[in-house]
N, C-alpha and C positions, 0 to 999 in steps of 0.2 A: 658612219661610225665616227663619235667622237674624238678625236690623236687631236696631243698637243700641238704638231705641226697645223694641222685644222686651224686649232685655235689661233696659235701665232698668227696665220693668214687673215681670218675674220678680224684681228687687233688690231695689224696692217688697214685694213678695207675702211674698221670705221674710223678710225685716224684723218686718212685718209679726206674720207666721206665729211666727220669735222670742222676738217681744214677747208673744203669747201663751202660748209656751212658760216665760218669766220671772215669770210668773205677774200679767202687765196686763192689766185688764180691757180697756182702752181698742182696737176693732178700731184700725188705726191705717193698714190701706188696704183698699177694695173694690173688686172689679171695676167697669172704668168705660169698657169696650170704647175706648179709646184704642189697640189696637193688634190688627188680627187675630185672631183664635183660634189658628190654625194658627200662626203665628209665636212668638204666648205658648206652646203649646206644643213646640214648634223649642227656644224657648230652654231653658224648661225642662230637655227631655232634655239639653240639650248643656250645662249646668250644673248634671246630679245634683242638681236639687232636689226630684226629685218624695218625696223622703222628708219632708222636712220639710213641704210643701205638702199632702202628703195627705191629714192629720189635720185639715185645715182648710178644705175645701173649701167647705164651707157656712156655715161663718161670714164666710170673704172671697168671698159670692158669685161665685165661679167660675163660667162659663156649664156649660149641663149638656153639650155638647160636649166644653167645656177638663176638667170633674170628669172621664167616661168616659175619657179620654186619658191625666189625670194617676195617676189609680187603676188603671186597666191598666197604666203604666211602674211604677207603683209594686208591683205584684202580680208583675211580672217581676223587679224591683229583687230583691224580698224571697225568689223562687225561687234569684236564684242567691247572696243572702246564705246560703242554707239549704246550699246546695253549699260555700260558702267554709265553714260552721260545723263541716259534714263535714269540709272538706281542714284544718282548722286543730284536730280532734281526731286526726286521722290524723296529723299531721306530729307532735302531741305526743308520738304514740306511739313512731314512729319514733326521735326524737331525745331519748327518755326519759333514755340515759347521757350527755347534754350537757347541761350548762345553757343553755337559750335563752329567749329575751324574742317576743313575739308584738307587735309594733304597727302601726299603721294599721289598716285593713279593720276585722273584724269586734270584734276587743280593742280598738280603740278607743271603736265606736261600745257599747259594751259598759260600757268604762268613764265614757264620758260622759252614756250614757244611762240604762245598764240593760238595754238591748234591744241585744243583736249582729246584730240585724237592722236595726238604724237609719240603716244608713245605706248600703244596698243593697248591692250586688255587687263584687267587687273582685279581686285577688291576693291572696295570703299573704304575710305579710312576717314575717319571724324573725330573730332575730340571736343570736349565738352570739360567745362569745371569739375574735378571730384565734388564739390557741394551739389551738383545738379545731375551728378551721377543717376542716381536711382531716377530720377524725374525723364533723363533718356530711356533707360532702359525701359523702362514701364510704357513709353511712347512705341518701341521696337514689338516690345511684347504683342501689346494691343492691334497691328499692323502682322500682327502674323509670323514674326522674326521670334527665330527660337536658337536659344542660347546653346554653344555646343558644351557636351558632357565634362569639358574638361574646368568649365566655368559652373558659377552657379548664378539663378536669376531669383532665389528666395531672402528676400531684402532682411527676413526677420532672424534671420541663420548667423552662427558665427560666423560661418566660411566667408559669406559674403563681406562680413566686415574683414577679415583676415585677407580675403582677392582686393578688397579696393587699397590694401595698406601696404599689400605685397607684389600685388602684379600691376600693369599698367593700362592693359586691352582686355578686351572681351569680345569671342567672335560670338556673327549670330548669323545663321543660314538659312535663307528658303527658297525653292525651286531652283537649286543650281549657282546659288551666287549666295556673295559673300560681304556682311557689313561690318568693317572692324571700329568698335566702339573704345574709344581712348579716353583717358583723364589724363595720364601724361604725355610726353612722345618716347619716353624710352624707360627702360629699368630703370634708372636713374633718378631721385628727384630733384638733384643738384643739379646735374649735367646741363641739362638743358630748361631754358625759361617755362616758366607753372605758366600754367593757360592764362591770367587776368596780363601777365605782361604779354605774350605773345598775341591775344585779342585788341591790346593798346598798339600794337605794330601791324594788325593783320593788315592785307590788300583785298580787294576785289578784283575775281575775274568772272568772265563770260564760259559758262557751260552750257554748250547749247540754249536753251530756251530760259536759263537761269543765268543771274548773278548769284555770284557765291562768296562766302569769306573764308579765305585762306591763308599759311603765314608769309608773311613778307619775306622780302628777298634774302638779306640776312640771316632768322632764323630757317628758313626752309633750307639754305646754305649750310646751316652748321647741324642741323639731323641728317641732311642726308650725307655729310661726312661720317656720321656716327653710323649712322645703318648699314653705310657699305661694310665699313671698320669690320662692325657685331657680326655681319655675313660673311667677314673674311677675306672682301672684296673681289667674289668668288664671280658675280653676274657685270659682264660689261656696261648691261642696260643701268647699274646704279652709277657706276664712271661716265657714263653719256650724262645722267642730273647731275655730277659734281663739273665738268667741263661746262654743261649750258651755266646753270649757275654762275659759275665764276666769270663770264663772260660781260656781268654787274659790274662796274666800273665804282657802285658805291659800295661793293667789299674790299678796296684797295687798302683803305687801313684796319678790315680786321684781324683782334688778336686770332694769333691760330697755336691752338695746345698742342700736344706730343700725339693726340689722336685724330685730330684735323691732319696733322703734318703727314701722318702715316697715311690717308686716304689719297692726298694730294700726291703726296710722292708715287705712288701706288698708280693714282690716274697719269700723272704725266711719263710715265715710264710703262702704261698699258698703249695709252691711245691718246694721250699730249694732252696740254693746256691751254687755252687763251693766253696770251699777250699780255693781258692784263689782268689774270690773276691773281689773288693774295700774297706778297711772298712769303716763303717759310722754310724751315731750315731742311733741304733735301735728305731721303733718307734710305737703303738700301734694304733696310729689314724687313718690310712686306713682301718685296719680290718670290720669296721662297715657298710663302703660304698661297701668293695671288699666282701662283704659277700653275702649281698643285690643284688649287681648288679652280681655277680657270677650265684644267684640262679635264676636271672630271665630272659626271653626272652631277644635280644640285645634291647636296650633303643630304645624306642622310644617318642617322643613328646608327651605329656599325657593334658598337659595347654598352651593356645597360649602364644609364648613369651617363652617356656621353652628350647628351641636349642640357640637360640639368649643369653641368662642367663647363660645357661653353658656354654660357650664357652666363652664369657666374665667374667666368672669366673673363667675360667682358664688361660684368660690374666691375669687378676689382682693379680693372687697367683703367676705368670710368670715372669710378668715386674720389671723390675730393672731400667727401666731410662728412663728419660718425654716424651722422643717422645714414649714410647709404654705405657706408659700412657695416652697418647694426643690423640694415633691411637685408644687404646679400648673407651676410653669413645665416641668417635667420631663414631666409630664405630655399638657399643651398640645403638645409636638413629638411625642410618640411617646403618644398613647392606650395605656390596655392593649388594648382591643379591638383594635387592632392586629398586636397578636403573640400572640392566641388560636390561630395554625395552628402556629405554631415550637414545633418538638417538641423542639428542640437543646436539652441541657443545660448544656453547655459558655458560662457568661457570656460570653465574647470573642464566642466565635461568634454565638451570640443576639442579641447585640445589634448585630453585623453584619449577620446576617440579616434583622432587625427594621427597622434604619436603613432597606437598601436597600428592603425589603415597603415602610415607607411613604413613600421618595420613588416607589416605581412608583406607590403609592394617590392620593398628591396629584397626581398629573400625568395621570393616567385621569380623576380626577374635575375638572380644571381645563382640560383637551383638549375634554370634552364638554357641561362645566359640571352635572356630576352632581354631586349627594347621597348618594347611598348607594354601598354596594360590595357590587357582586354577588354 
């Protein structure tokens, strides 16, 4: 069973686990059966950490229960990091005549660690120029990658020009796995560097049987500040990439904004910092939502309308300048996921069509007090 004391303990552990990772001698917690077994390991899975925890089983006296638990998640963890290391050489393949960028999942944990195993199982994530958008897409297509409902893959459609102006991914699924197709890295098109400069920064690392291009320490450093943030800094496993990270000795002088500061503050009062971190101005207001959202199941939609609000709230805390203020507000009335079925090409009409689609959708889901749309 998930309890926030669970949670507190597993925050403890990979601290902890970290600090040994940094290279301290000092254990700096041990098992002290304060909370269940079953629940420490509850939390565990439900915050991705048996990667880090693994390696340390026996020096934080872990009951031999919790070790058997944590080393089995973590032997599955690593099965299907092997399957992402497969799909993340195949997609290289595929998208050989595009330039694209590989980050999160397995190029991360790659770049931070060494090991593209490190940090278990995941999606694919890629990102490609908005000009060579359609040129991916149509490569995923041909390979048997089918776009999911909430997107559209019809290039000749308004929708589709309205998803590449309004959203920033598009999933595509087949047999059980997931490839997430990017033009930018976040809602945002300010926020964060447009693909031509983050490809002028990329690195190389090693995936299994591939070299790959990914972003560089810097920018990977400052999305996955952003993506905890947008999550609410709810999964420890995104505070494990913002601590390896920072462990870069060349982010000592980067600037760090009010949403950086909040991620950082966030990690070093979850599960600590490097020594050598960025500084920035500490700050107590995440505590209350990272506490919350730490102790509970991953979020899910609870009030129709409540995925569409957060995410538009994290434009708004985001944006720095009118066109991504112009994109959320725009946005916030008419999702694209909205008008992923409007085949219409004709702009007037589309977005006729569109309007009307989602006054039916808000009044279905506000009638019944649903969440989703069938």
């Amino acid at each position: 069973m998930l309890t926030p004391a669970a949670v507190s303990e597993v925050r403890r552990a990979v601290r902890a686990a970290l600090a040994l990772e940094d290279g301290d001698a000092t254990v700096r917690w041990t098992w002290r059966a304060r909370v269940p077994e079953s629940d420490f390991v509850d939390a565990v899975e439900r915050h991705r950490a048996t990667m880090v925890l693994a390696d340390h089983v026996d020096v934080l006296g872990l009951p031999t229960a919790v070790r058997r638990e944590v080393v089995a998640q973590r032997d599955r963890e690593r099965m299907g990091a092997l399957a992402q290391i497969r799909l993340t050489a195949a997609v290289d393949g595929l998208l050989a005549g595009v330039d694209h960028l590989f980050f999160k999942g397995v190029a991360l944990a790659a770049l931070t660690t060494g090991d593209p195993g490190a940090r278990g199982d995941g999606d694919v994530d890629v990102m490609v120029s908005p000009d060579r958008l359609a040129d991916a897409a149509r490569a995923l297509q041909a390979d048997g990658w089918t776009v999911r409902p909430t997107y559209t893959s019809d290039q000749t459609s308004w929708a589709w020009r309205y998803q590449r102006w309004g959203a920033h991914e598009m999933a595509y699924d087949r047999d059980g796995q997931t490839i997430d197709l990017h033009w930018r890295l976040d809602p945002t098109y300010d926020g964060l560097p447009g693909f031509a400069d983050l490809w002028a920064r990329r690195e190389r690392v090693r995936i299994g049987p591939v070299a790959v291009d990914t972003l560089g320490s810097i920018d990977a450093f400052a999305h996955t500040l952003r993506h905890a943030a947008k999550d609410g800094w709810e999964s420890l496993r995104s505070l494990v990439d913002v601590h390896r990270l920072a462990r870069d000795p060349a982010l000592a002088g980067l600037p760090v904004d009010r949403v950086a500061a909040a991620t950082l503050s966030a990690t070093e009062a979850a599960i600590g910092l490097p020594a050598c971190a960025p500084p920035f101005t500490r700050s107590s207001a995440p505590l209350p939502r990272l506490l919350a959202a730490q102790a509970s199941p991953v979020r899910h939609a609870t009030v129709p309308g409540q995925r569409t609000v957060r995410q538009a709230g994290f434009r708004w805390r985001t944006s720095r300048t009118p066109r991504d203020l112009c994109v959320n507000a725009v946005t916030l009335l008419l999702p694209p996921a909205s008008t992923a079925a409007i085949a219409e090409r004709d702009p007037v009409k589309a977005i006729a069509l569109a309007a009307q689609r989602r006054v039916r959708e808000v009044a279905w889901k506000l009638s019944g007090w649903r969440t989703e749309v069938p």
